[in-house]
BAVEX-209225 format. One record per residue (C-alpha): residue in three letters; x, y, z. Coordinates in steps of 0.1 Angstrom, whole numbers, padded with zeros to 4 digits, always signed. Layout:
<timars>
ALAXYZ
...
</timars>
This chain:
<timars>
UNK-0872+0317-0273
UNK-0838+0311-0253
UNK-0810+0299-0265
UNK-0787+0275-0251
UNK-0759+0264-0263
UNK-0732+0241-0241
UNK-0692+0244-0260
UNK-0674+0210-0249
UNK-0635+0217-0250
UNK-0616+0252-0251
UNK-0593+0246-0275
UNK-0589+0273-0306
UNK-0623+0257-0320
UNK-0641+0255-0292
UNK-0632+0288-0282
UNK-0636+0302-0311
UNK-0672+0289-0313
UNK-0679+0298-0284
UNK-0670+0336-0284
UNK-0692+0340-0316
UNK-0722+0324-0299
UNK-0718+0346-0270
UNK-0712+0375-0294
UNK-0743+0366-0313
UNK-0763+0368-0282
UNK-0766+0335-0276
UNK-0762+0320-0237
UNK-0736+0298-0239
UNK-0717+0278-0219
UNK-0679+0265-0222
UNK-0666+0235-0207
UNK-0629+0222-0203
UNK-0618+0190-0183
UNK-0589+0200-0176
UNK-0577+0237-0167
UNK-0541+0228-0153
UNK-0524+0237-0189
UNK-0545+0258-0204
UNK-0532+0278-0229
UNK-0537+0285-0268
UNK-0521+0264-0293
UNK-0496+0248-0270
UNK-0489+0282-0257
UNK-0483+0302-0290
UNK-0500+0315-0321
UNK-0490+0328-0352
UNK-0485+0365-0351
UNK-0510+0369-0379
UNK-0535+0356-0358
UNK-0531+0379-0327
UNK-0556+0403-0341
UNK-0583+0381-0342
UNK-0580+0369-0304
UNK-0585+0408-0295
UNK-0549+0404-0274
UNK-0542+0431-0254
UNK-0507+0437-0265
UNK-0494+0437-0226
UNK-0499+0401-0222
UNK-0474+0393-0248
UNK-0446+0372-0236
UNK-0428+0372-0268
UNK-0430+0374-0308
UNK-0409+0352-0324
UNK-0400+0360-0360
UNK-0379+0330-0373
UNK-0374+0295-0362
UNK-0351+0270-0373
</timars>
């Protein structure tokens, strides 16, 4: 049996879903409205979390450390 799986929105938890249905093997299909801003988290995430995205470090803007 195939499976089929459509992901609506690409925000962190759609993404996220659907990278670990397509990692699982699963055909899957992600859909997002609108692609003129797309970017993660309004355009950042926490350092901790850069890791888990799989980043490659050359596509680093910038690390912030502190913010007041």
């Amino acid at each position: 049996m195939v499976l089929r799986v459509a992901v609506v929105g690409s925000g962190p938890a759609g993404s996220s879903a659907a990278e670990v249905l397509a990692k699982a093997g699963i055909e899957t299909y992600l859909f997002e409205r609108k692609l003129d801003n797309a970017k993660p988290c309004g355009g950042a995430i926490p350092l901790c979390m850069v890791s888990e995205f799989d980043l490659p470090p050359e596509i680093i803007d910038r690390q912030v450390r502190q913010m007041k």
